[in-house]
C-alpha positions in Angstrom: 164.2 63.2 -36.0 165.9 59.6 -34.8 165.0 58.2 -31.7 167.3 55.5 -30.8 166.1 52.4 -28.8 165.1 53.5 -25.3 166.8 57.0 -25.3 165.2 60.3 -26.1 167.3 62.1 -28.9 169.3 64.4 -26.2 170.4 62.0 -23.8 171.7 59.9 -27.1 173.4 62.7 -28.4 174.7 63.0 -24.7 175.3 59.7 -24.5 177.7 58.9 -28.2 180.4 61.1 -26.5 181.2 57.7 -24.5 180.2 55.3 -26.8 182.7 54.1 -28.6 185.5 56.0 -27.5 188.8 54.9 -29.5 190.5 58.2 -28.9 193.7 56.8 -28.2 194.6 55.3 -31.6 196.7 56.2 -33.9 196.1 57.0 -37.7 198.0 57.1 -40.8 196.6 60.5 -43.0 196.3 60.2 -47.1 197.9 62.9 -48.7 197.0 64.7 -51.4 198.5 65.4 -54.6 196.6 68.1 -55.8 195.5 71.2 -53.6 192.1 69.9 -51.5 189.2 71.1 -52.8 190.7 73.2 -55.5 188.7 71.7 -59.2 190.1 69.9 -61.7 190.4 72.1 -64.7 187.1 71.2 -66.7 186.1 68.4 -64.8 182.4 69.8 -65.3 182.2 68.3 -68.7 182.5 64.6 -67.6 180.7 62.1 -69.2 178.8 59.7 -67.0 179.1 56.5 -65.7 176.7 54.0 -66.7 176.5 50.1 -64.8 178.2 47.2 -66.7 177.7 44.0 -66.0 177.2 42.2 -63.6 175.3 45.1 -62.7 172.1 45.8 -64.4 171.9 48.6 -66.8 169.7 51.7 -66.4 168.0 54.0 -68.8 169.5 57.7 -67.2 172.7 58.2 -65.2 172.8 61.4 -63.0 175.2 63.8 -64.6 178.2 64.4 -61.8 177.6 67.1 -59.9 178.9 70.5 -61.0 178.1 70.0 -64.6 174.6 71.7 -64.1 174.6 75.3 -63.3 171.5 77.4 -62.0 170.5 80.5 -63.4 167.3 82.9 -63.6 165.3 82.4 -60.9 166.5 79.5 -59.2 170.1 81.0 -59.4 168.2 83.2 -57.0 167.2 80.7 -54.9 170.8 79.7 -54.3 171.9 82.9 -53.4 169.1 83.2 -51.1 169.7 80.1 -49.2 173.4 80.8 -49.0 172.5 84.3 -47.6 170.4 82.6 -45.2 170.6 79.9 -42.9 172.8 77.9 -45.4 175.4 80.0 -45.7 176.1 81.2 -41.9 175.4 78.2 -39.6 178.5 77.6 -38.5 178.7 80.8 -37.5 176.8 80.8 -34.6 174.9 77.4 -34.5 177.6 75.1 -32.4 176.0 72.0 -33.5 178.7 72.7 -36.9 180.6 75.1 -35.7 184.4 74.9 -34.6 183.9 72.6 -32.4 182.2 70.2 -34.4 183.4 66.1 -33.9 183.2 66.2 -37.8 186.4 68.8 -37.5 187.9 67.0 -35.0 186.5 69.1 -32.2 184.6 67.5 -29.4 181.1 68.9 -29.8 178.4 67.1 -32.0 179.7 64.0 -33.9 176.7 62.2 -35.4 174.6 62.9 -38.3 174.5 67.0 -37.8 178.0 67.9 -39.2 177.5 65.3 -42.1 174.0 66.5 -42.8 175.0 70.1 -43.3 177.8 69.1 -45.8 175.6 67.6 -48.1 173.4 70.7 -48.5 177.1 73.2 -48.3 179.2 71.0 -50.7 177.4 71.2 -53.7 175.4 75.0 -52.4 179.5 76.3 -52.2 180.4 74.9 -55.7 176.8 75.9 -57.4 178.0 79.3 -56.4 181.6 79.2 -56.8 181.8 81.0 -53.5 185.2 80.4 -52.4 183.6 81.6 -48.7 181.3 78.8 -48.7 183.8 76.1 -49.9 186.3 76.6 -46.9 184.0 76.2 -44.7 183.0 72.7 -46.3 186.5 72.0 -46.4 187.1 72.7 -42.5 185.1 69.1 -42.7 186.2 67.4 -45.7 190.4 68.2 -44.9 190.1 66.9 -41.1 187.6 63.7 -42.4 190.3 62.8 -45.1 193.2 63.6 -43.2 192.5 61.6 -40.1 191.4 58.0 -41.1 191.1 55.3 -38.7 193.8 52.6 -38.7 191.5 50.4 -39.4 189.5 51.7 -42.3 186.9 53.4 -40.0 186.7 57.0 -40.2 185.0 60.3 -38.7 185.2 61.2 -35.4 186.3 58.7 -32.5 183.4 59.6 -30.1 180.7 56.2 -32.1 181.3 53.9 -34.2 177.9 54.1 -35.6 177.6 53.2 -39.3 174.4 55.5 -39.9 176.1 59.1 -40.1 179.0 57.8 -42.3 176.6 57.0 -44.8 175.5 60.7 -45.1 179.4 61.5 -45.2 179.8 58.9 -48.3 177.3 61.1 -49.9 179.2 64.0 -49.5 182.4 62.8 -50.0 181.1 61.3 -54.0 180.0 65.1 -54.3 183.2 66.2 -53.5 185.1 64.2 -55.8 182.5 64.4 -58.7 183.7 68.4 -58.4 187.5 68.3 -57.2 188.9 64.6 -58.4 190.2 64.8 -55.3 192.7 61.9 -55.2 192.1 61.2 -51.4 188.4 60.2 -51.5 188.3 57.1 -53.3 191.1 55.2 -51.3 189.3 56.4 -48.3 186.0 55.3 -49.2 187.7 52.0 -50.3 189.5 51.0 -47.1 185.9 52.4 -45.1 184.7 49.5 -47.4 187.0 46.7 -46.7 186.6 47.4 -43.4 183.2 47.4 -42.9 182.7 44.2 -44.6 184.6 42.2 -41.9 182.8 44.0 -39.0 179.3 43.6 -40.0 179.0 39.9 -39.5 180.1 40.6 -35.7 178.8 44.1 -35.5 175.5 44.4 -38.0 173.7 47.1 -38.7 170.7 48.7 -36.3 168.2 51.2 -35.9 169.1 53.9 -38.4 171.8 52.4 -40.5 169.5 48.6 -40.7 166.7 51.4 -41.9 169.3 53.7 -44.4 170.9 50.9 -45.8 170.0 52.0 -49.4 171.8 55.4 -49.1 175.1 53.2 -48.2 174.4 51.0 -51.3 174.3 54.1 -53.7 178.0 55.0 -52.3 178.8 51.5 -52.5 177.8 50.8 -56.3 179.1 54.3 -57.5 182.9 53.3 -55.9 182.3 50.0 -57.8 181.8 51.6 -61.0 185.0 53.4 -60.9 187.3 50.9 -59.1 185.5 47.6 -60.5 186.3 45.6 -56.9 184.5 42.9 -56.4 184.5 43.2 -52.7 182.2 45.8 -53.2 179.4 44.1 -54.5 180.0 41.4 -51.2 179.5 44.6 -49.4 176.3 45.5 -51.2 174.5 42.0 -50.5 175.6 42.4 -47.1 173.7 45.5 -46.7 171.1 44.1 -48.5 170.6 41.2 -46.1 171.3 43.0 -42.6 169.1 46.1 -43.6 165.4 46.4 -43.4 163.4 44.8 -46.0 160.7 47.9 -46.8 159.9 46.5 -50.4 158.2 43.6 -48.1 156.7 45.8 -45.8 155.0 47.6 -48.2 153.9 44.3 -50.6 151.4 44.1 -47.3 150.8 47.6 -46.1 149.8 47.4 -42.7 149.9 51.1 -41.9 146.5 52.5 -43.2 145.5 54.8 -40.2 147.2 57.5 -38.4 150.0 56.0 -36.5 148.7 55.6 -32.7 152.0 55.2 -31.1 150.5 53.7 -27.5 148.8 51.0 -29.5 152.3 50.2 -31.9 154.4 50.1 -28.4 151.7 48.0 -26.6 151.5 45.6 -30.1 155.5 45.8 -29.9 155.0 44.5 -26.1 157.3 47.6 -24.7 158.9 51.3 -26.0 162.6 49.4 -26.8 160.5 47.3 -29.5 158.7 50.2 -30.9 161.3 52.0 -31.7 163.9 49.1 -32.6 161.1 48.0 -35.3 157.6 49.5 -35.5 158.4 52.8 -34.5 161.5 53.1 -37.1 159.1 51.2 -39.9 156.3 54.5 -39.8 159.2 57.0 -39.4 158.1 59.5 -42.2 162.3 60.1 -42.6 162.9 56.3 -42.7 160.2 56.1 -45.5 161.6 58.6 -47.6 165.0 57.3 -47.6 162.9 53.8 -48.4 161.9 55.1 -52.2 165.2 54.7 -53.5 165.7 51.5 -51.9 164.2 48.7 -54.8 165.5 50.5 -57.6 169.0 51.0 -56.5 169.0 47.7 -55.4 167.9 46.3 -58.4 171.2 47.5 -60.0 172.8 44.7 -58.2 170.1 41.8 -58.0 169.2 43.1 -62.0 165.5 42.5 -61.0 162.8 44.3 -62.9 160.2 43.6 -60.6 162.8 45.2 -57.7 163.3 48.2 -59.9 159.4 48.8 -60.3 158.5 48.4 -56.5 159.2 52.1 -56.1 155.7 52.6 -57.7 153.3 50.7 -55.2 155.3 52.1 -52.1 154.0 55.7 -53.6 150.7 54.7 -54.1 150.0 53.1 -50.3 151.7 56.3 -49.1 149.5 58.6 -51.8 146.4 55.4 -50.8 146.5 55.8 -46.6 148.8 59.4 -45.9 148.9 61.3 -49.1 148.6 65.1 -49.1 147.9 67.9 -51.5 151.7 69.0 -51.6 152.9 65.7 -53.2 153.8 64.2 -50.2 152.9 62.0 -47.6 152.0 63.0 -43.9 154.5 62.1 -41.0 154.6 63.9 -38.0 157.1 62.1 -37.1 155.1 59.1 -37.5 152.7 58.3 -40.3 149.7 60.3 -39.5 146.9 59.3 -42.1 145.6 61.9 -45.2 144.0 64.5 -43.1 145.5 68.0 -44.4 145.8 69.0 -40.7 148.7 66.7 -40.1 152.2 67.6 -40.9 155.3 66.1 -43.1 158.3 66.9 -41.5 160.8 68.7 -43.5 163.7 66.3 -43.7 161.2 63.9 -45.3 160.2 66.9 -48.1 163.9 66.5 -48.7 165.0 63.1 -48.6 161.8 62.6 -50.3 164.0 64.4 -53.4 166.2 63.0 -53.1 165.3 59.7 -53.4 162.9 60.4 -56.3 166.0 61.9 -58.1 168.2 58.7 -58.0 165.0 56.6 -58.5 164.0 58.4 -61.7 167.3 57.6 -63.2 166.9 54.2 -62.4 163.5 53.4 -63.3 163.1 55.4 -66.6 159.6 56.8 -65.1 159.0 60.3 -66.0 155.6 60.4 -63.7 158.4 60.6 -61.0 159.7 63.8 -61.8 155.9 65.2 -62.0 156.2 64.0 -58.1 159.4 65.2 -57.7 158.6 68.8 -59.2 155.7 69.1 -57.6 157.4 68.6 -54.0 160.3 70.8 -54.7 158.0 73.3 -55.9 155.8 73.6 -53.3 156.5 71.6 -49.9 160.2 72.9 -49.6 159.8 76.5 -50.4 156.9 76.0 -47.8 158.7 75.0 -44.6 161.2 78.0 -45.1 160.7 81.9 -44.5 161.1 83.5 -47.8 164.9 84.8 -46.8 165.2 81.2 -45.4 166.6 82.3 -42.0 164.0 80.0 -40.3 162.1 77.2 -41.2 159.1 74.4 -39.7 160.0 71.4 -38.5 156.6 70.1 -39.7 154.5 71.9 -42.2 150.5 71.5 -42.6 148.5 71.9 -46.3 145.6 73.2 -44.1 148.0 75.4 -41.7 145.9 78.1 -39.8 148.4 78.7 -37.2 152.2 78.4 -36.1 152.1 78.1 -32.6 152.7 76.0 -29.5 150.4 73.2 -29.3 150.5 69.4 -29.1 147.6 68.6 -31.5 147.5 67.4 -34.1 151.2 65.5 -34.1 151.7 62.1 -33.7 155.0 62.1 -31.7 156.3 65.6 -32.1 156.2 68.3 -29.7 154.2 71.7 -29.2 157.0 73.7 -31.1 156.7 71.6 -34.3 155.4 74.2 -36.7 156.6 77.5 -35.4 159.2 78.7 -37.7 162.9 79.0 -36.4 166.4 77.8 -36.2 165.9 74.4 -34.5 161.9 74.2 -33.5 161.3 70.4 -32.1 164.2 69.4 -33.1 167.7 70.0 -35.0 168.0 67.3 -38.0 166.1 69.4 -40.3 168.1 72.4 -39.6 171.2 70.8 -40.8 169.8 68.5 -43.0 167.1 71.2 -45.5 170.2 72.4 -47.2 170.0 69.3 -49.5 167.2 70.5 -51.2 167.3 73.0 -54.0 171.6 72.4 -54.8 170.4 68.3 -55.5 167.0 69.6 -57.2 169.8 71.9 -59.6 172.0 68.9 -60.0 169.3 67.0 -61.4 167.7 68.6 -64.1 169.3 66.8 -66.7 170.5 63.2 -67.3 172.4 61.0 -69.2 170.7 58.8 -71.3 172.1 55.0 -71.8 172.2 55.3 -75.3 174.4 58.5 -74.9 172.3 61.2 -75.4 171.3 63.8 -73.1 167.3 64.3 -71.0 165.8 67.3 -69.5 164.3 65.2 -66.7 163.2 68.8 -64.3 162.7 72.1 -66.0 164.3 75.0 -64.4 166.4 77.6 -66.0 169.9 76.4 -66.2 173.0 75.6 -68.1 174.3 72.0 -68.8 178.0 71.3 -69.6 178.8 67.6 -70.2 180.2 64.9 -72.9 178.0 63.5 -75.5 179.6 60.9 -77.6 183.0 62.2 -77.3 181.6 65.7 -78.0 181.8 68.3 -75.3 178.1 70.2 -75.3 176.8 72.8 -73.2 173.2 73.6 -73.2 170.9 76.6 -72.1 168.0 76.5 -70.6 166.1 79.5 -70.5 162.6 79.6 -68.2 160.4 81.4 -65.4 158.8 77.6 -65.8 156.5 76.8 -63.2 155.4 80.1 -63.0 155.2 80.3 -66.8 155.1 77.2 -69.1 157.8 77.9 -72.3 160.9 76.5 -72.2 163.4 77.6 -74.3 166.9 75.9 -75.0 169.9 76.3 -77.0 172.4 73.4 -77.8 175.8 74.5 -78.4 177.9 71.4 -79.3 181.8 72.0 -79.7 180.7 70.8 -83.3 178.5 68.9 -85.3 177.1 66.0 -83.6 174.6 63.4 -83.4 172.6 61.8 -80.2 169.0 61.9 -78.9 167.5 64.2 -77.0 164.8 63.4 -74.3 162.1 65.8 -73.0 160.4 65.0 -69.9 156.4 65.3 -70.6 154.3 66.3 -67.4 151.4 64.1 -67.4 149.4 67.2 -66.3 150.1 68.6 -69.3 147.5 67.4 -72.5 149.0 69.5 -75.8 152.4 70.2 -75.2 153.8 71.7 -78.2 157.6 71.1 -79.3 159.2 73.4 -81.6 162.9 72.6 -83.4 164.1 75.6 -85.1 160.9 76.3 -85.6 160.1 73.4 -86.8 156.9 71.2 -85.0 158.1 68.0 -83.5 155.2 65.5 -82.8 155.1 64.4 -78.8 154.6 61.2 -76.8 153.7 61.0 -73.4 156.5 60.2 -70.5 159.3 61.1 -72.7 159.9 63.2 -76.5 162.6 61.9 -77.9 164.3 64.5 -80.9 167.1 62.7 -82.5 169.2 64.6 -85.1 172.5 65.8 -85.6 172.6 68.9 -83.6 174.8 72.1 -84.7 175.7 75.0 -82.6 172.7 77.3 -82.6 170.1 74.8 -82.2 166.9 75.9 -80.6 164.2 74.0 -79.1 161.4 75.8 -77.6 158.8 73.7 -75.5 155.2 75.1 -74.1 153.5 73.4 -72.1 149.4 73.8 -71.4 148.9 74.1 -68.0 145.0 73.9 -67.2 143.5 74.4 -63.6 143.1 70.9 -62.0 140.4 70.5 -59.3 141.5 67.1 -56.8 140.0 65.2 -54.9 141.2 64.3 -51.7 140.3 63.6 -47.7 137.4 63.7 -46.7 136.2 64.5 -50.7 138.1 68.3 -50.2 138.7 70.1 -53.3 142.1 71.1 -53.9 143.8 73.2 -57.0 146.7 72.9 -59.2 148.1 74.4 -63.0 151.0 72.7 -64.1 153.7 72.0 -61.4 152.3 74.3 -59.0 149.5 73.9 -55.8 147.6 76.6 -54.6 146.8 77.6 -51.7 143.7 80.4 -49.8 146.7 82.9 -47.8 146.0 83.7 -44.3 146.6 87.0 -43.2 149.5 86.8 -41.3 151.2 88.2 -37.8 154.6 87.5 -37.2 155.1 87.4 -33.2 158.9 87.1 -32.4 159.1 83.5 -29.3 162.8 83.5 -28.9 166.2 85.7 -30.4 167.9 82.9 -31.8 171.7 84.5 -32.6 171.1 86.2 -35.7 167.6 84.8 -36.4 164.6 84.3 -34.3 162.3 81.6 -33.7 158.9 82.8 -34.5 154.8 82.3 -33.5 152.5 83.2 -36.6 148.8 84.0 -36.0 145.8 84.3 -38.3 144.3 87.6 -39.0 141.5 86.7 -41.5 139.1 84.1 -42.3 139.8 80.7 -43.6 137.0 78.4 -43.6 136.0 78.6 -47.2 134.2 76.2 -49.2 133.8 75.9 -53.2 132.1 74.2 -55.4 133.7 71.4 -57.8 132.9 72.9 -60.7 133.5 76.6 -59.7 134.8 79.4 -62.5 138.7 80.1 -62.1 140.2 83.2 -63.3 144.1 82.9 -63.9 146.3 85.8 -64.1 150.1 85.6 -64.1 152.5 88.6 -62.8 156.2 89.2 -63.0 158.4 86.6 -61.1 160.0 88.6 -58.1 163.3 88.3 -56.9 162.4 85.8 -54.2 160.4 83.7 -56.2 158.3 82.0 -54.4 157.0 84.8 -51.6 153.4 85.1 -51.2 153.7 89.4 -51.0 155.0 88.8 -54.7 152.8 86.0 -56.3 153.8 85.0 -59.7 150.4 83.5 -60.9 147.4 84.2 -58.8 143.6 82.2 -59.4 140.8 84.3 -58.3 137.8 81.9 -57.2 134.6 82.7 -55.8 133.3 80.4 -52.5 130.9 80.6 -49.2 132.3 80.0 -45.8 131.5 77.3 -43.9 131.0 78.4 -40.0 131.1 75.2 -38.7 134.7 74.4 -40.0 136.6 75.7 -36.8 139.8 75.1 -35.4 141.3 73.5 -32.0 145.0 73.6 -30.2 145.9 76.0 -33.2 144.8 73.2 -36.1 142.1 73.7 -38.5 139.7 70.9 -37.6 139.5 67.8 -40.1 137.9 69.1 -43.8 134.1 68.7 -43.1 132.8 65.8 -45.7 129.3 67.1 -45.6 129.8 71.2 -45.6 126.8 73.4 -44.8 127.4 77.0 -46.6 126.1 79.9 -44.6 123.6 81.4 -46.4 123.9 85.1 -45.0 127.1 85.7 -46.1 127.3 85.4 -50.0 129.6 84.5 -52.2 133.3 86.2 -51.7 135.5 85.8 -54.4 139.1 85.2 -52.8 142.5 84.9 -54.5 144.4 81.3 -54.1 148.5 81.8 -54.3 151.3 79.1 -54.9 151.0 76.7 -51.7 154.5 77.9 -50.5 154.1 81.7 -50.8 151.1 81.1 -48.4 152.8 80.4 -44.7 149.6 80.4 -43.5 146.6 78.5 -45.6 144.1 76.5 -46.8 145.0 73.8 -50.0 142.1 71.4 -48.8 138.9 72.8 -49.4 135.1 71.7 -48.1 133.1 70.4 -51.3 130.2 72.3 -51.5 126.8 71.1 -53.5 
């Protein structure tokens, strides 16, 4: 993923072992009071914390993490993914193994060991899989135990400011579950300390482009400590790290990102990639959506909290794809549904849309943000999730080892595996569904509670003093009901949001039975809720047709994309410990056409145990079309969507079945207009 200034990613891996090297200090380790990593008897019902001045106020507040627990089908998920590759790494991946600099071993100590916490952490707790949480706290003990004398801490190997801000992330996800008393004066000396280097020793490359994930830490330490150093910290940041809410005021990236012409405009390859390369990194640009609003809790700008909303549409105007996100492979690569979004982009992506709608109030953000983790993560994983793409396609014919179409990635890009191109997204995927499960519901900032994402779950927090669980029953977005029960300690009164889908034109709100009229973005029920409340929400879903590159047609109901499957043979590249890296090849035709206004037939079908696996297809939309022979493929990529498609007129009309986009590893989402 990172390329640092005029070094290839191995030889600066190779290369931070030197950097740096402060080995010989010494270090004074804060002790705990409590056993690490053992929770704090209900600390799942916490109320939030909410801004006060001087910071600006916001209309949500994430809920901390642990007070949201999955069940149903994305329970499964969970379980899945710790089965998988999130649950075994360490086992026999080195990167995070024993060795790890990130457990005071000598092996990997940059963003790798950091990366994979912030996916465990919360995975290990979501589960309450005491297996999973010592292995997190192999990392967390050795991280809090061996501080820096000087306030730094992590390994000795770099002093590079970039992968602590991942570890700040996981360390606030930690405490949020534990209260572990050794985080916060950690975090607060880390603080201090950095304040004095910067002026001598700014940020660069990665941490002057990530500066906004440092800010979240930075603020969220200020709202429990109230230091006022902090927010010296956070206009620091602000001024040494990369303006993106300027860069995108005046878009100048409206192409496909032609990386010869960026280093020759950046008069070398050190200047690409210490500014024009790092500004059209599609990771970069993910981790950019959360930048305006979060700082806009500091500068109290509204026009700094909205800028969020023109970055998405240049990136929906110039790169947009079918899945919800943008293309970047790695680079910004233009709308074609050929090119590829890497997957630490679908994730960071997330996550920045999940801080963001908190911040901005927005609910057309958490359409975006369901229709991504929907669709483009299950996508770029193997349905057991013991491999996954570096980059995935919407138009994906083949998995195999070819150059085209990638803008600066290499020929193993798409093929599925354990590290294919290269290893961020291995450690760094695991993010995905635990932060998507800590999401789903919000504080609101005149303390009530909001479903933001609907996904079955149960909520446990504090509502105006009241402790109040709530259970959310759903196969939603395979099926649209949504069915909840409130179950207050007692009696009590606050508001209740519902997130409305714009997508969705009569939803219909029931309260005990009882109609409740609708508005768009968000329903707000207010009452004084007993134990026993129902609410039951149904949604109507309608087939979408989209327009898109090119003019192609693509389809969606409700949350989910849809997508032509490919048949599909599995070819076995590499053994890979206990998983393998793997080549998939088409065995049936793809280059289908339809027309715009074409008849769909919708029929829905038991949600199976891996939910989102193609074999198993939950809803299914059967479609007649006409091929198009002259939509062909090259170097294993399905050739631009033709804009003027000439049927053939020998071959009828077949009627094929679209799937969900991720249960289709190989497919077609971008269709030829025909007529």
């Amino acid at each position: 993923m990172p390329t640092p200034p005029s070094m290839s990613r191995r030889s600066f891996l190779q290369g931070m072992a030197l950097a740096g090297a402060m080995g010989a200090m010494t270090f004074r380790p804060l002790r705990a009071v409590a056993s690490p990593g053992e929770a704090v008897a209900g600390r799942a019902q916490q109320a939030p914390l909410f801004p006060q001045a001087p910071l600006m106020q916001q209309p949500f507040a994430l809920l901390p993490t642990g007070s949201i627990k999955a069940s149903g089908w994305l329970l499964r998920q969970l379980h899945i993914q710790a089965d998988g590759l999130g649950g075994h790494l360490d086992e026999f991946w080195p990167i995070v193994g024993p060795d790890s600099g990130w457990s005071g071993g000598k092996g990997e100590s940059w963003e790798d060991g950091p990366y994979f916490l912030d996916g465990l952490v919360p995975l290990a707790w979501q589960l309450g899989s005491p297996t999973l949480k010592a292995k997190a706290m192999r990392f967390i003990d050795w991280t809090l135990e061996h501080p820096w004398e000087n306030g730094m801490f992590g390994p000795r190997s770099n002093d590079d400011w970039w992968p602590r801000m991942v570890m700040l992330k996981v360390l606030i996800q930690y405490h949020e579950l534990t209260g572990d008393p050794r985080v916060m004066p950690l975090m607060t000396r880390y603080f201090h300390h950095q304040l004095q280097a910067l002026p001598t020793r700014p940020l660069r490359d990665w941490g002057r482009m990530r500066w906004q994930d440092e800010l979240v830490s930075v603020l969220w330490l200020y709202q429990r400590t109230g230091d006022a150093k902090l927010l010296d910290l956070a206009h620091l940041l602000k001024q040494q790290g990369y303006d993106w809410q300027s860069m995108f005021a005046h878009f100048p990236f409206t192409q496909k990102t032609d990386a010869d012409a960026l280093r020759k405009q950046a008069g070398g390859s050190d200047a690409f990639m210490q500014d024009l390369g790092l500004q059209v990194h599609g990771v970069n640009i993910a981790q950019s959506l959360k930048a305006s609003p979060v700082w806009s809790v500091a500068s109290g700008s509204a026009a700094d909290r909205e800028a969020i909303h023109h970055q998405l549409q240049m990136l929906d105007m110039y790169h947009g794809v079918p899945n919800g996100m943008f293309s970047a492979d790695e680079h910004l690569a233009g709308r074609s549904p050929s090119q590829g979004t890497e997957l630490c982009t679908v994730v960071e992506t997330m996550f920045s849309l999940e801080v963001a709608l908190a911040l901005t109030g927005d609910a057309a953000l958490g359409d975006r943000l369901e229709r991504i983790a929907f669709n483009a993560l299950p996508a770029a994983l193997t349905d057991d999730m013991w491999a996954h793409q570096y980059n995935q396609q919407a138009n994906q014919v083949e998995c195999s080892q070819h150059r085209q179409p990638w803008t600066t990635d290499g020929p193993e890009s798409n093929l599925f595996g354990l590290e294919p191109n290269f290893r961020c997204c291995t450690a760094n995927f695991h993010q995905g569904w635990p932060k998507f499960a800590n999401s789903l519901w919000m504080a609101t900032a005149d303390h009530g509670l909001a479903a933001m994402s609907y996904a079955p779950c149960t909520v446990a927090t504090v509502v105006r003093g009241t402790p109040v669980v709530v259970e959310q029953v759903s196969d939603y977005p395979f099926r649209q009901t949504v069915s909840l029960t409130l179950k207050p300690e007692h009696a009590v009164a606050f508001p209740l949001r519902l997130r409305m889908p714009a997508w969705s034109r009569d939803t219909r709100i029931t309260v005990n039975g009882k109609p409740v009229k609708t508005t768009p973005g968000f329903t707000t029920v207010e009452r004084t809720w007993a134990p026993g409340d129902t609410i039951e929400v149904v949604f109507d879903a309608e087939v979408k047709v989209e327009r898109g590159y090119n003019g192609a047609l693509s389809f969606s109901r409700g949350a989910l994309v849809y997508a032509l499957p490919i048949e599909e043979n599995w070819v076995v590249w590499r053994k890979r410990g206990p998983t393998n890296d793997w080549q998939v090849y088409p065995g049936s035709r793809w280059n289908i056409g339809f027309k715009p206004d074409v008849p769909i037939a919708v029929s829905e079908h038991p949600v199976g145990e891996r939910p989102f696996a193609g074999a198993t297809a939950a809803v299914k939309l059967a479609v007649q079309g006409q091929y198009v022979p002259a939509w062909t493929s090259s170097e294993g990529s399905a050739d631009p969507v033709p804009a003027k498609a000439e049927p053939s007129v020998d071959e009828g009309s077949p009627s094929v079945t679209l799937v969900p986009y991720a249960g289709a590893k190989l497919r077609i989402t971008a269709f030829p207009s025909l007529g």
